[in-house]
PDBQT receptor file of N, H, CA, C and O in Angstrom, charges set to zero:
ATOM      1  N   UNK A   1      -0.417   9.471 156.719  1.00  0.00    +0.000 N 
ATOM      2  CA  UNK A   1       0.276  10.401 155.855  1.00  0.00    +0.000 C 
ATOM      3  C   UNK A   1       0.213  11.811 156.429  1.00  0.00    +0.000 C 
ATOM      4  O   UNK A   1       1.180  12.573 156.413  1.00  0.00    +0.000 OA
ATOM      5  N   UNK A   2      -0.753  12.058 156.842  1.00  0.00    +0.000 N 
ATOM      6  H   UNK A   2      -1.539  11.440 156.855  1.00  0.00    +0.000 HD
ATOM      7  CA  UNK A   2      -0.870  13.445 157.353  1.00  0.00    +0.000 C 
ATOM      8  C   UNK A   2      -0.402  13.769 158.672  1.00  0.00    +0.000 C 
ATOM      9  O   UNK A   2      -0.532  14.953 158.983  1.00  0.00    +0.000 OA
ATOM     10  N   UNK A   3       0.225  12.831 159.711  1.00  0.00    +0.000 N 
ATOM     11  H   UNK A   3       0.330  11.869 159.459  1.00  0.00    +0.000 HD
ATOM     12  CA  UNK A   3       0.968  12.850 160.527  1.00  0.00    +0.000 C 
ATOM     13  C   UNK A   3       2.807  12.539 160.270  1.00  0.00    +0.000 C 
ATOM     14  O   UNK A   3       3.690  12.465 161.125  1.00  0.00    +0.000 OA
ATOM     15  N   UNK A   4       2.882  12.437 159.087  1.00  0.00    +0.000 N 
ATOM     16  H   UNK A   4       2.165  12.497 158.393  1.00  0.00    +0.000 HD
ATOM     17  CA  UNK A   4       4.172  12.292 158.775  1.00  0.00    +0.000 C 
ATOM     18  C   UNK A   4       5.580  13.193 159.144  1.00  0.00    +0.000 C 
ATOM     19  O   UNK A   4       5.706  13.653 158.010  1.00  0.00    +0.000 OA
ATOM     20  N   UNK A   5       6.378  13.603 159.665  1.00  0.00    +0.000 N 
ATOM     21  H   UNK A   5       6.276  13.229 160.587  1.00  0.00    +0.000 HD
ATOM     22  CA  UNK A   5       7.716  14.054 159.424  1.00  0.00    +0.000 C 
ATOM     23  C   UNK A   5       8.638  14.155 158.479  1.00  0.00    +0.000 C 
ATOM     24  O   UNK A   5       9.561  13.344 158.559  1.00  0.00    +0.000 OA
ATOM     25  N   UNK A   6       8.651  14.727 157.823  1.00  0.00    +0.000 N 
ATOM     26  H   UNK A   6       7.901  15.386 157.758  1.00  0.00    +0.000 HD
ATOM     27  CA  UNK A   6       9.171  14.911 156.193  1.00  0.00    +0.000 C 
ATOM     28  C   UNK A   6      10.210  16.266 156.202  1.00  0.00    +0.000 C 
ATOM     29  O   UNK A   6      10.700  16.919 155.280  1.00  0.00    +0.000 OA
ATOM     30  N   UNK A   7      10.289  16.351 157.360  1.00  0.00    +0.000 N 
ATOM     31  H   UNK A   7       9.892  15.820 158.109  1.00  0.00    +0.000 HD
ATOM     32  CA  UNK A   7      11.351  17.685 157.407  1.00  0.00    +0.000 C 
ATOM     33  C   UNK A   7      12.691  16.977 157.452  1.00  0.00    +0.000 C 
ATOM     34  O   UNK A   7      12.644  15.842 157.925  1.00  0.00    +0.000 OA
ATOM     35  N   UNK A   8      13.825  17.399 157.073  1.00  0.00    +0.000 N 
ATOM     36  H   UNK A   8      13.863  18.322 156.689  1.00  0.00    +0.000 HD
ATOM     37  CA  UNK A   8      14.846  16.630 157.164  1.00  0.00    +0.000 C 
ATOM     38  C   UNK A   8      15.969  17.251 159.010  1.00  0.00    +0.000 C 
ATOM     39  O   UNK A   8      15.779  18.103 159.877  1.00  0.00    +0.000 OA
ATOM     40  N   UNK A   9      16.640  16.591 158.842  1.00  0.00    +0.000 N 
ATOM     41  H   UNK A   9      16.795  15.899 158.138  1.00  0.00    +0.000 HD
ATOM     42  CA  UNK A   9      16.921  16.724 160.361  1.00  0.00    +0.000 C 
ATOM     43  C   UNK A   9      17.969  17.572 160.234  1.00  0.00    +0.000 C 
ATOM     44  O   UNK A   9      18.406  17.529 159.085  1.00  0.00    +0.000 OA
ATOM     45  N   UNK A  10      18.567  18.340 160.948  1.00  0.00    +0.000 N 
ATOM     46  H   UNK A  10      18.212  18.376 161.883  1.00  0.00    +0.000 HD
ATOM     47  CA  UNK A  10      20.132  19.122 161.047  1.00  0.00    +0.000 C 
ATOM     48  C   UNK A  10      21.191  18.441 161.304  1.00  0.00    +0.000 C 
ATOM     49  O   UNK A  10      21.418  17.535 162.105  1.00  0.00    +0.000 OA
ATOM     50  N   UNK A  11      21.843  19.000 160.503  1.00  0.00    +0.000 N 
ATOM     51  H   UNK A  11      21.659  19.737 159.852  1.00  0.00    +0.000 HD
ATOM     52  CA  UNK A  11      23.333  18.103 160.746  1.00  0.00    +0.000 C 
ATOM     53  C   UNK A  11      24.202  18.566 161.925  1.00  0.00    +0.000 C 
ATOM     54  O   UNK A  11      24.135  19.727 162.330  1.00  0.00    +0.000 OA
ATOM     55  N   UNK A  12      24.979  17.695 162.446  1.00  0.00    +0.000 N 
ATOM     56  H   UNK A  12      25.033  16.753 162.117  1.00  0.00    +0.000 HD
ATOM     57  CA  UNK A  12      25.543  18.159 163.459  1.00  0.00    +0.000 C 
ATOM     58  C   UNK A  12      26.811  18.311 163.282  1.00  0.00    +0.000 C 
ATOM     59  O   UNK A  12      27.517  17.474 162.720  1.00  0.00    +0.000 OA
ATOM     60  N   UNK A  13      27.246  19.489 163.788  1.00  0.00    +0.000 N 
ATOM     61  H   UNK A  13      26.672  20.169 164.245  1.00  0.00    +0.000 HD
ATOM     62  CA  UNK A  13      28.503  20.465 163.386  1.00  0.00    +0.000 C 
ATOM     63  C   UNK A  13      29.182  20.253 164.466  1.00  0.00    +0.000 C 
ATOM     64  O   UNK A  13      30.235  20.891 164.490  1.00  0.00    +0.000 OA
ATOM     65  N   UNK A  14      28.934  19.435 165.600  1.00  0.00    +0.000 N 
ATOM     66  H   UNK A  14      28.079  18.916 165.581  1.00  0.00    +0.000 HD
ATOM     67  CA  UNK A  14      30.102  19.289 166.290  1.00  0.00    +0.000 C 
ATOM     68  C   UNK A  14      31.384  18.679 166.056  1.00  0.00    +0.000 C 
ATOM     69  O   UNK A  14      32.403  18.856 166.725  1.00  0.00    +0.000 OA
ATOM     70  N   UNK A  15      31.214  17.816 164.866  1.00  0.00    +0.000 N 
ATOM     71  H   UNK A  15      30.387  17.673 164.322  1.00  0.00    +0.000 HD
ATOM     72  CA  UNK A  15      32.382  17.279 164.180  1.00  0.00    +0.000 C 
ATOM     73  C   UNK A  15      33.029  17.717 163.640  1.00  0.00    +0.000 C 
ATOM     74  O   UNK A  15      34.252  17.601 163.720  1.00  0.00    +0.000 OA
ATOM     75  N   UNK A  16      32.169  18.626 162.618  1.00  0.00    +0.000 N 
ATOM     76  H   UNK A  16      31.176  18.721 162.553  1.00  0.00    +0.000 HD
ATOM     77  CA  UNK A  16      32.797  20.180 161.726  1.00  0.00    +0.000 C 
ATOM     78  C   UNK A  16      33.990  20.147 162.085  1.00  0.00    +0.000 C 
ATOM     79  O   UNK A  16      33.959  19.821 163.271  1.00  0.00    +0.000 OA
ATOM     80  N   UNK A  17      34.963  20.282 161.787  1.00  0.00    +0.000 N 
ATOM     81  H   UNK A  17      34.988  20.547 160.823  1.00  0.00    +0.000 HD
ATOM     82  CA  UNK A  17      36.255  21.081 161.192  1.00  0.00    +0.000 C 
ATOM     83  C   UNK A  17      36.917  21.906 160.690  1.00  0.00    +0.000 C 
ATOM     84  O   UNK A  17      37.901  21.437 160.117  1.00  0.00    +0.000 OA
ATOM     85  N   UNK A  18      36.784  23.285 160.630  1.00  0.00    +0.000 N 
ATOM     86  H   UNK A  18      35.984  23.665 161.095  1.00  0.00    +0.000 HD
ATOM     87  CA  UNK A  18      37.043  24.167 159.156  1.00  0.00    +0.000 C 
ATOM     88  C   UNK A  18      38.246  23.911 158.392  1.00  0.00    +0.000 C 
ATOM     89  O   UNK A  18      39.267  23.618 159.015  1.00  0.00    +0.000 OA
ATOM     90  N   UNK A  19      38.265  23.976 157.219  1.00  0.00    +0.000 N 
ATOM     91  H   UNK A  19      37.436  24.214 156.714  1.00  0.00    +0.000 HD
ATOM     92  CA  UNK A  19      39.714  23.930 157.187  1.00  0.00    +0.000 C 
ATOM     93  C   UNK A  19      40.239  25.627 157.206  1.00  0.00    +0.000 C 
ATOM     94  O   UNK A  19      39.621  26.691 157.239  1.00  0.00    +0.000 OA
ATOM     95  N   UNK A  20      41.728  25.256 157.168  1.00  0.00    +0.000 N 
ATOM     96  H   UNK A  20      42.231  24.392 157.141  1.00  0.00    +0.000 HD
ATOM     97  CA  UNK A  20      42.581  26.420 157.730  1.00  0.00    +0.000 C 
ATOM     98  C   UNK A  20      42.372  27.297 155.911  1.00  0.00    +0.000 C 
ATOM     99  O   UNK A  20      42.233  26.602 154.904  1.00  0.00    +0.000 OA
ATOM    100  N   UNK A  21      42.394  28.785 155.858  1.00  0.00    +0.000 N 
ATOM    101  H   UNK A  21      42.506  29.349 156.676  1.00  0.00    +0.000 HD
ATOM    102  CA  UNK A  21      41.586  29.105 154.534  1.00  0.00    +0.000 C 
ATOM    103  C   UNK A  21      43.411  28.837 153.591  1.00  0.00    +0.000 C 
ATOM    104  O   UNK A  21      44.463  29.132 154.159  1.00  0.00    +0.000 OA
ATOM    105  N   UNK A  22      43.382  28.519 152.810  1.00  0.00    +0.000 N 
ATOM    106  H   UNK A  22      42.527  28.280 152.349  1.00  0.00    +0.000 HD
ATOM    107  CA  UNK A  22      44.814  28.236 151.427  1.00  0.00    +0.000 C 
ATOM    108  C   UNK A  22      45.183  29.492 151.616  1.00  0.00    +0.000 C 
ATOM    109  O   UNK A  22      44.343  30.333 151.298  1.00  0.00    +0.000 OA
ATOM    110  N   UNK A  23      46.727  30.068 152.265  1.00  0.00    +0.000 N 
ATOM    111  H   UNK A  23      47.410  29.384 152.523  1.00  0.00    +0.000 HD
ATOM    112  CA  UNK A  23      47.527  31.079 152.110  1.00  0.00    +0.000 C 
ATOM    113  C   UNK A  23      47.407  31.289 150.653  1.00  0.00    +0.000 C 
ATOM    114  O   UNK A  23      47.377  30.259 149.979  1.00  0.00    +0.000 OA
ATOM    115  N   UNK A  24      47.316  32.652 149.905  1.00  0.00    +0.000 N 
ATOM    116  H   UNK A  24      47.340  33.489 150.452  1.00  0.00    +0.000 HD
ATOM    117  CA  UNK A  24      47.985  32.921 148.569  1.00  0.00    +0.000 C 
ATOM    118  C   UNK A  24      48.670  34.567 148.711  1.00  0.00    +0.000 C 
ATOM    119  O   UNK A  24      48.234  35.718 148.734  1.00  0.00    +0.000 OA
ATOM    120  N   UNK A  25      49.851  33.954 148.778  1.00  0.00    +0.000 N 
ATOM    121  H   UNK A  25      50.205  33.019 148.760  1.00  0.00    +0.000 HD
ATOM    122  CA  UNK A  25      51.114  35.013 148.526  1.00  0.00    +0.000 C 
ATOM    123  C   UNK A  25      51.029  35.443 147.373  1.00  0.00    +0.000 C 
ATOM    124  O   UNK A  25      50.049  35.169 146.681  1.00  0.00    +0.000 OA
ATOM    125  N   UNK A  26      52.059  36.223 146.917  1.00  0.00    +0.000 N 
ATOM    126  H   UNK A  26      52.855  36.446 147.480  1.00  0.00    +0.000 HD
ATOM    127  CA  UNK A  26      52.432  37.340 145.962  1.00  0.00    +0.000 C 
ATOM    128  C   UNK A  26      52.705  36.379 144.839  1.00  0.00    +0.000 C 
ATOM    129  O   UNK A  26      53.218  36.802 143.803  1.00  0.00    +0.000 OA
ATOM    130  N   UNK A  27      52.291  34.692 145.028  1.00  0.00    +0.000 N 
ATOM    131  H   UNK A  27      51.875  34.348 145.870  1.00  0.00    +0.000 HD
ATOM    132  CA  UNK A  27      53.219  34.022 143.254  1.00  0.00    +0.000 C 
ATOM    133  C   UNK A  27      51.793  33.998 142.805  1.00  0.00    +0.000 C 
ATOM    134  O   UNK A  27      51.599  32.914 142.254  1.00  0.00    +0.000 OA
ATOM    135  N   UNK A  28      51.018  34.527 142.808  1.00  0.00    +0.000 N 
ATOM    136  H   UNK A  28      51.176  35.407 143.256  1.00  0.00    +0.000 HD
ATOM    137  CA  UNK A  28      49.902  34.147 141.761  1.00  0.00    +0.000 C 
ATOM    138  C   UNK A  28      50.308  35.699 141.016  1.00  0.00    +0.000 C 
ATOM    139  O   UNK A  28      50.511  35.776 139.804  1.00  0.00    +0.000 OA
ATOM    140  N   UNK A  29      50.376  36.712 141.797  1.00  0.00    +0.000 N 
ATOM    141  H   UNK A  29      50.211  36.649 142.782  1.00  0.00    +0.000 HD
ATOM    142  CA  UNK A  29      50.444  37.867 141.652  1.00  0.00    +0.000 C 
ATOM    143  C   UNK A  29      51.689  38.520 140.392  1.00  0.00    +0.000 C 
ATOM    144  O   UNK A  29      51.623  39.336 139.473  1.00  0.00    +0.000 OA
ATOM    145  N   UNK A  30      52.760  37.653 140.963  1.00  0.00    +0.000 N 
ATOM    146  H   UNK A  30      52.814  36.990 141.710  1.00  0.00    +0.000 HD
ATOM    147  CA  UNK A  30      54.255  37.182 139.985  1.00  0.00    +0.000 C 
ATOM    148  C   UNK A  30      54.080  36.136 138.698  1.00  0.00    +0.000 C 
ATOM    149  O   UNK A  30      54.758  36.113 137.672  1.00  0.00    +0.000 OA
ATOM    150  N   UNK A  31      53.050  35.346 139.039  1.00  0.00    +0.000 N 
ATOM    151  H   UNK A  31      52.499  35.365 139.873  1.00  0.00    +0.000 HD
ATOM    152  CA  UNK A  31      52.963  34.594 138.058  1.00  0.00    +0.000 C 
ATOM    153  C   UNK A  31      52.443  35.708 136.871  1.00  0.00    +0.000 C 
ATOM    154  O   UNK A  31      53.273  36.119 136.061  1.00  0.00    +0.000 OA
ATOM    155  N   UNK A  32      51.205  36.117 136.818  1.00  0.00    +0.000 N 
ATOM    156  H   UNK A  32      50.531  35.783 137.476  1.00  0.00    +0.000 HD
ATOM    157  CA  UNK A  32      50.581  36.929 136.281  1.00  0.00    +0.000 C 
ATOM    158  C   UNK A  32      50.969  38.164 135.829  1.00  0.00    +0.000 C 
ATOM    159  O   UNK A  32      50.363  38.768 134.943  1.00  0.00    +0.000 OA
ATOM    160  N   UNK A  33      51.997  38.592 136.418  1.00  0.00    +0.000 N 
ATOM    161  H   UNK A  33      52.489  38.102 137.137  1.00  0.00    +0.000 HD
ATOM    162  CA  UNK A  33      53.156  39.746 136.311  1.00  0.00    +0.000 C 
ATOM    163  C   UNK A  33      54.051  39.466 134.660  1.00  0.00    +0.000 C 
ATOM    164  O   UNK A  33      54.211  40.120 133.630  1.00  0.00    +0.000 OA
ATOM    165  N   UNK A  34      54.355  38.471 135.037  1.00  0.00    +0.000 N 
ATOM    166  H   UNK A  34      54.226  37.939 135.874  1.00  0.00    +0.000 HD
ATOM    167  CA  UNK A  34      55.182  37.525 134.110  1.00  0.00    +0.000 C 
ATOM    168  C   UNK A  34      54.838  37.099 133.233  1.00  0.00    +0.000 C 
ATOM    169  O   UNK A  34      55.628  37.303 132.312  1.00  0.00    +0.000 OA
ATOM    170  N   UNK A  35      53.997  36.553 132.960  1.00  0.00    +0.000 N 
ATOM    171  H   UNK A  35      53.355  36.388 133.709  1.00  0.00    +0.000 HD
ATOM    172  CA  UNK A  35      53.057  35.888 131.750  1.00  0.00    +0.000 C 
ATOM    173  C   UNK A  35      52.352  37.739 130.901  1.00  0.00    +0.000 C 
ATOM    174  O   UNK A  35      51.683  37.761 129.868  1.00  0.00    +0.000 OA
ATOM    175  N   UNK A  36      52.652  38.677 131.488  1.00  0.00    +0.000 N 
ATOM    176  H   UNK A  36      53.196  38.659 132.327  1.00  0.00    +0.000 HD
ATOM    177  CA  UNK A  36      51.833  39.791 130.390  1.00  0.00    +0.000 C 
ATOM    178  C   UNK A  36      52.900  40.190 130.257  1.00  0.00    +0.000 C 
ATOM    179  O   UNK A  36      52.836  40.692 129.135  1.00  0.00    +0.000 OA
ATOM    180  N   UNK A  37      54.254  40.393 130.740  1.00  0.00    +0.000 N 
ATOM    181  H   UNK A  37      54.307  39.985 131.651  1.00  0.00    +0.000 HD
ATOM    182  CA  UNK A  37      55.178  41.177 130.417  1.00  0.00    +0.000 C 
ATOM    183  C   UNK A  37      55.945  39.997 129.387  1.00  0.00    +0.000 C 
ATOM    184  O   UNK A  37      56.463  40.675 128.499  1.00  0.00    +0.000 OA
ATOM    185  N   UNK A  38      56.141  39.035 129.209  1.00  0.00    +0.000 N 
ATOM    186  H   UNK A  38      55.720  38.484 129.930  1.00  0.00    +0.000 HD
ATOM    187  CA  UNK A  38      56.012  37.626 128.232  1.00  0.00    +0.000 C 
ATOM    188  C   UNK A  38      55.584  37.640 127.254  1.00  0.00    +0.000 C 
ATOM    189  O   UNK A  38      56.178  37.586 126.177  1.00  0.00    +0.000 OA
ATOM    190  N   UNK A  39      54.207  37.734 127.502  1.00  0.00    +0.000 N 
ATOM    191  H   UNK A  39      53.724  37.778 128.377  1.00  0.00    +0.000 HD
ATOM    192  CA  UNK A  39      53.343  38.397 126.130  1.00  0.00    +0.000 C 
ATOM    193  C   UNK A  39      53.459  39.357 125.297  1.00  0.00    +0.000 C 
ATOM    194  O   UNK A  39      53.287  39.419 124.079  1.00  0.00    +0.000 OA
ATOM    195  N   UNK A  40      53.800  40.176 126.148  1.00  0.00    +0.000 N 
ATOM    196  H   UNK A  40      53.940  40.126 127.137  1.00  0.00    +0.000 HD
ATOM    197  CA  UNK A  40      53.850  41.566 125.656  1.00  0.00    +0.000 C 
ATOM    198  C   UNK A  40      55.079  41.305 124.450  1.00  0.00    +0.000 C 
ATOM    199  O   UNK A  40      55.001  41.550 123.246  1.00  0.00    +0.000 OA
ATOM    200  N   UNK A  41      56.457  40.605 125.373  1.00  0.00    +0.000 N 
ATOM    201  H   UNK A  41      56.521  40.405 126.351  1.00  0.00    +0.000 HD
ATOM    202  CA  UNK A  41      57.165  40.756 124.702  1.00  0.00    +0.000 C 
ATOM    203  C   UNK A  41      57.476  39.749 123.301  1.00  0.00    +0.000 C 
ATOM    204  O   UNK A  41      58.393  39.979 122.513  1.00  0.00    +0.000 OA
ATOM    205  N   UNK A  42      56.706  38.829 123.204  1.00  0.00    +0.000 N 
ATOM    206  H   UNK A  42      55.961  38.642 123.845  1.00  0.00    +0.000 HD
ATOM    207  CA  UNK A  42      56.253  37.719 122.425  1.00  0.00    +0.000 C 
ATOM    208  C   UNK A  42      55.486  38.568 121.473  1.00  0.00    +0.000 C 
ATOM    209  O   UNK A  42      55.987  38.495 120.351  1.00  0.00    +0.000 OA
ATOM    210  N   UNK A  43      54.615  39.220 121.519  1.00  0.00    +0.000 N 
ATOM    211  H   UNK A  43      54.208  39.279 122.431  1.00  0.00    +0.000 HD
ATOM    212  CA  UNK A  43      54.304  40.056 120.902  1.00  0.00    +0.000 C 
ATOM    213  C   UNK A  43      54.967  41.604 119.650  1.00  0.00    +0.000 C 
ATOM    214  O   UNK A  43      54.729  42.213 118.606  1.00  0.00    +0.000 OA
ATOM    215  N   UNK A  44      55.891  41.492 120.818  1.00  0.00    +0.000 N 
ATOM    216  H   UNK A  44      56.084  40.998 121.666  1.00  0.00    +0.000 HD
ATOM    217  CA  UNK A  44      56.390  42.709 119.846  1.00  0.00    +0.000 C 
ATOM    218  C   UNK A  44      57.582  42.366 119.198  1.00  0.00    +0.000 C 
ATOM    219  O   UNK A  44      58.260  43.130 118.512  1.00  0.00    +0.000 OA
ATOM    220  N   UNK A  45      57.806  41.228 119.432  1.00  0.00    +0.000 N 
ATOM    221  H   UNK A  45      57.255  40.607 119.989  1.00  0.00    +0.000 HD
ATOM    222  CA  UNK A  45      59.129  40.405 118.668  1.00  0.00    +0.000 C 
ATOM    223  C   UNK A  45      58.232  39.849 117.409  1.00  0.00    +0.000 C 
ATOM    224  O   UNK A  45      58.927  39.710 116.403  1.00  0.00    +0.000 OA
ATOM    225  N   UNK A  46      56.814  39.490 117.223  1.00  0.00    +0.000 N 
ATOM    226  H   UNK A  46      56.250  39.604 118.041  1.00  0.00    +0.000 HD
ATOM    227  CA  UNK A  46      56.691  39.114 116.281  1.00  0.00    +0.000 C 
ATOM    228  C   UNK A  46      55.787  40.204 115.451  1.00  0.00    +0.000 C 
ATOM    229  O   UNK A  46      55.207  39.860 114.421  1.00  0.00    +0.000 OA
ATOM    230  N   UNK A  47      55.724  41.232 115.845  1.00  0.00    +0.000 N 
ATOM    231  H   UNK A  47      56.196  41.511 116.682  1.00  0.00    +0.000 HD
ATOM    232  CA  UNK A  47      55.535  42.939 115.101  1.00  0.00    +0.000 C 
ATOM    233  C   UNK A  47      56.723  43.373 114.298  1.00  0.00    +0.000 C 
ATOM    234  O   UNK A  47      56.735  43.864 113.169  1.00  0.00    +0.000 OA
ATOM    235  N   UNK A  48      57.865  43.054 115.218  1.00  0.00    +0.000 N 
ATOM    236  H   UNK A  48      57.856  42.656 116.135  1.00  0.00    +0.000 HD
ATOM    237  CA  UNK A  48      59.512  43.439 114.707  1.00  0.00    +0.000 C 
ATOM    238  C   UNK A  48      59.526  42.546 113.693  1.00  0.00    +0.000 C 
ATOM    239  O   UNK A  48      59.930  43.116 112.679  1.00  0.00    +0.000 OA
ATOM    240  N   UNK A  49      59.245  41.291 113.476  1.00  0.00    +0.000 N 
ATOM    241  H   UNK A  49      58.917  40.828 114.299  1.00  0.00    +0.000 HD
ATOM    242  CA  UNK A  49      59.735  40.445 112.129  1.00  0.00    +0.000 C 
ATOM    243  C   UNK A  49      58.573  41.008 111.090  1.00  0.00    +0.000 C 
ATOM    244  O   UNK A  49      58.758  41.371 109.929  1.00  0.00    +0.000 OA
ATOM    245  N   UNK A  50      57.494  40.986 111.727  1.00  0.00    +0.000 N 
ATOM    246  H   UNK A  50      57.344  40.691 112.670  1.00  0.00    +0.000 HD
ATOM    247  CA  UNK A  50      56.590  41.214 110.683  1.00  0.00    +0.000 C 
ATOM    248  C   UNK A  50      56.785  42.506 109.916  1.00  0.00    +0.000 C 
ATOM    249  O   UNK A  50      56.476  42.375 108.731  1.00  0.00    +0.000 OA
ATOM    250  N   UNK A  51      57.087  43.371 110.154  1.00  0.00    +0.000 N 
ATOM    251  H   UNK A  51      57.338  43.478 111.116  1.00  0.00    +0.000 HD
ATOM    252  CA  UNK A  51      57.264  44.848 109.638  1.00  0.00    +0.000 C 
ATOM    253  C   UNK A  51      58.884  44.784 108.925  1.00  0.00    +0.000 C 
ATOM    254  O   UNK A  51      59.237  45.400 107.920  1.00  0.00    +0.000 OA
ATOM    255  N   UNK A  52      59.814  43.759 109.848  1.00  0.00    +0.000 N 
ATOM    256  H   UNK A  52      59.527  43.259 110.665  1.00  0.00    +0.000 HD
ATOM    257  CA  UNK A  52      60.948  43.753 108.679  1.00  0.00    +0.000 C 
ATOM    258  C   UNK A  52      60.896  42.815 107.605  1.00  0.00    +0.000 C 
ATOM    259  O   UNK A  52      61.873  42.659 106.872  1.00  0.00    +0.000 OA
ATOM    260  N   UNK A  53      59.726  42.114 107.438  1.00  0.00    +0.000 N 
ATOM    261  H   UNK A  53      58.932  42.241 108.033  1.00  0.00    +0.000 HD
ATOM    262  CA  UNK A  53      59.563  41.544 106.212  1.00  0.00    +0.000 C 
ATOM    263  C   UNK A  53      59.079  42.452 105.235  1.00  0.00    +0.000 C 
ATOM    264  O   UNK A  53      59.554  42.587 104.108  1.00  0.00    +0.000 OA
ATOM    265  N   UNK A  54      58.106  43.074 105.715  1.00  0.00    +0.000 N 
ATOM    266  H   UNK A  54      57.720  42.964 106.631  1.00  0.00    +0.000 HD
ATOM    267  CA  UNK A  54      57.005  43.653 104.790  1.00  0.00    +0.000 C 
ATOM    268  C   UNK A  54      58.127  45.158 104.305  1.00  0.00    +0.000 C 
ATOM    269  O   UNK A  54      57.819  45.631 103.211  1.00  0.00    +0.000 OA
ATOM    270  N   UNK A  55      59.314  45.858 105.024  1.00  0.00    +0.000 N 
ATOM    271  H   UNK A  55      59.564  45.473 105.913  1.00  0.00    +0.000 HD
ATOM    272  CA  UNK A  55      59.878  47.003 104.430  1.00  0.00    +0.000 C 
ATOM    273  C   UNK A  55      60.661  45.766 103.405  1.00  0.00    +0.000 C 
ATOM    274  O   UNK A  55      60.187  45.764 102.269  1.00  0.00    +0.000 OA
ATOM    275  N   UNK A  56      61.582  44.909 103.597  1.00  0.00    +0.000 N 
ATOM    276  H   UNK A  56      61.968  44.911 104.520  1.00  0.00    +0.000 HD
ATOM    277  CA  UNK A  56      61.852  43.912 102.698  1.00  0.00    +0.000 C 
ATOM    278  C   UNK A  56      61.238  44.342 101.276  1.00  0.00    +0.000 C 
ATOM    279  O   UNK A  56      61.688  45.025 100.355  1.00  0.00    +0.000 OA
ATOM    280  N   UNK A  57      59.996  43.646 101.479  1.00  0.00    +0.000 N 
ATOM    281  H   UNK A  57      59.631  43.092 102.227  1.00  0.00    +0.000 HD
ATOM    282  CA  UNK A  57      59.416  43.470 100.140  1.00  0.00    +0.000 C 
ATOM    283  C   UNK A  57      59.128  45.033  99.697  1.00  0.00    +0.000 C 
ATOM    284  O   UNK A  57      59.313  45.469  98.560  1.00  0.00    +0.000 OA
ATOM    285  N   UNK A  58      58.662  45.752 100.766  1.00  0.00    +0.000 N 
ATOM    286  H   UNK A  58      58.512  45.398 101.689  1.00  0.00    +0.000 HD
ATOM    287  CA  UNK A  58      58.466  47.192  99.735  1.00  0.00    +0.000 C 
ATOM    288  C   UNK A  58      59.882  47.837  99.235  1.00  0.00    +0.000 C 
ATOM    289  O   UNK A  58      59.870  48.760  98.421  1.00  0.00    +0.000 OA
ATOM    290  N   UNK A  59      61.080  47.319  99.747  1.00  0.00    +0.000 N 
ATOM    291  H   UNK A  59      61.090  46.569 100.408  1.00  0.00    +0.000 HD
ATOM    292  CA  UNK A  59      62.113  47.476  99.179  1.00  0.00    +0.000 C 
ATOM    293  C   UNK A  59      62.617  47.208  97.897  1.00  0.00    +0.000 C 
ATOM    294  O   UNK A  59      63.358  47.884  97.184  1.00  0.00    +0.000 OA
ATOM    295  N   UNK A  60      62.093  46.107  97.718  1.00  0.00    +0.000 N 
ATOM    296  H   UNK A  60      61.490  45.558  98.298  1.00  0.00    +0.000 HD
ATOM    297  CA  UNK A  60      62.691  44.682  96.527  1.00  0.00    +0.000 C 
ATOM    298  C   UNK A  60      64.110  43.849  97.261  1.00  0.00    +0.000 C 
ATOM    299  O   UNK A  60      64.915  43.203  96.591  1.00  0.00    +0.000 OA
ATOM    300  N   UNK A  61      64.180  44.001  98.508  1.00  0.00    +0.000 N 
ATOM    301  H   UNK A  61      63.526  44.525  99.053  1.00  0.00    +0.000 HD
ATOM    302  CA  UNK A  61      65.807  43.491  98.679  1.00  0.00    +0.000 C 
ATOM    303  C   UNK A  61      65.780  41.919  99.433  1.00  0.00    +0.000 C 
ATOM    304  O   UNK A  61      66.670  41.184  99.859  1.00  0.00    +0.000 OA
ATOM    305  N   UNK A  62      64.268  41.814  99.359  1.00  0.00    +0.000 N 
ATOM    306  H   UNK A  62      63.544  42.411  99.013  1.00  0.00    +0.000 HD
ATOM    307  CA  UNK A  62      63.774  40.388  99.916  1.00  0.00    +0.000 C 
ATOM    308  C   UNK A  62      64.113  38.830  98.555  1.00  0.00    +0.000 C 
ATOM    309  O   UNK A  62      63.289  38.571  97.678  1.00  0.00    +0.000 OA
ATOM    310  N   UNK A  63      65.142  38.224  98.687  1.00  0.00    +0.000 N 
ATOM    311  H   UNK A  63      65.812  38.434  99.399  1.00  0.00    +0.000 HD
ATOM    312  CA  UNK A  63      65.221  37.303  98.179  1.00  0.00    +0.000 C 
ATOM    313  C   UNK A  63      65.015  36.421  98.754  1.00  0.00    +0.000 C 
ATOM    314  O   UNK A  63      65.126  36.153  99.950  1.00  0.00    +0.000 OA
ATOM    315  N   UNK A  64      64.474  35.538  97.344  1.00  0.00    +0.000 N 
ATOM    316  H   UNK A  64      64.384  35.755  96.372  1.00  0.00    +0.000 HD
ATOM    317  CA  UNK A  64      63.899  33.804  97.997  1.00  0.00    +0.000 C 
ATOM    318  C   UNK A  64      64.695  32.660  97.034  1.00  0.00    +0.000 C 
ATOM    319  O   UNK A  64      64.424  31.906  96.100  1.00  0.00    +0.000 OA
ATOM    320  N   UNK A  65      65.714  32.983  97.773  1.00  0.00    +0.000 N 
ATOM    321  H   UNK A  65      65.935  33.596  98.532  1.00  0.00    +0.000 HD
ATOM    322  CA  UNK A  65      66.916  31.557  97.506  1.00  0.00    +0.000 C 
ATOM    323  C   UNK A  65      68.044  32.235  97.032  1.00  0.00    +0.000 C 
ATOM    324  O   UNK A  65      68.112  33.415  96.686  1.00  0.00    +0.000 OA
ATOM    325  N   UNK A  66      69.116  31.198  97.048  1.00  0.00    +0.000 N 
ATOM    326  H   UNK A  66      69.061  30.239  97.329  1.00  0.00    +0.000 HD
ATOM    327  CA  UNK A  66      70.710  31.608  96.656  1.00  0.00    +0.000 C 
ATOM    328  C   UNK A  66      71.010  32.996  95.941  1.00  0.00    +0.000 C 
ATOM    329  O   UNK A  66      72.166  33.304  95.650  1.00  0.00    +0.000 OA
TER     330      UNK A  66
């Protein structure tokens, strides 16, 4: 036991390969562009209904049916 080898051995990298590193162009950049200006506008379309409901009702001119 006390003459044992218990170190583990090195691997050999002559096989190694790197890979080539994943190009990332400007569409993550566009994607992300897009999706807040989306939002944004998803957003303020449902500010615009919400506020023309609510002058509605502080009006009285909000009817619910025929």
């Amino acid at each position: 036991m006390k003459n044992d080898d218990l170190r583990a051995d090195r691997d050999e990298l002559d096989d190694f390969v790197p890979r080539t590193p994943a190009k990332r162009g400007s569409n993550l950049v566009m994607q992300v562009a897009a999706g807040v200006f989306l939002g944004g506008l998803a957003l303020w379309l449902v500010q615009l209904a919400a506020t023309t409901l609510y002058a509605k009702m502080m009006l009285g001119t909000f009817t619910f049916g025929g």
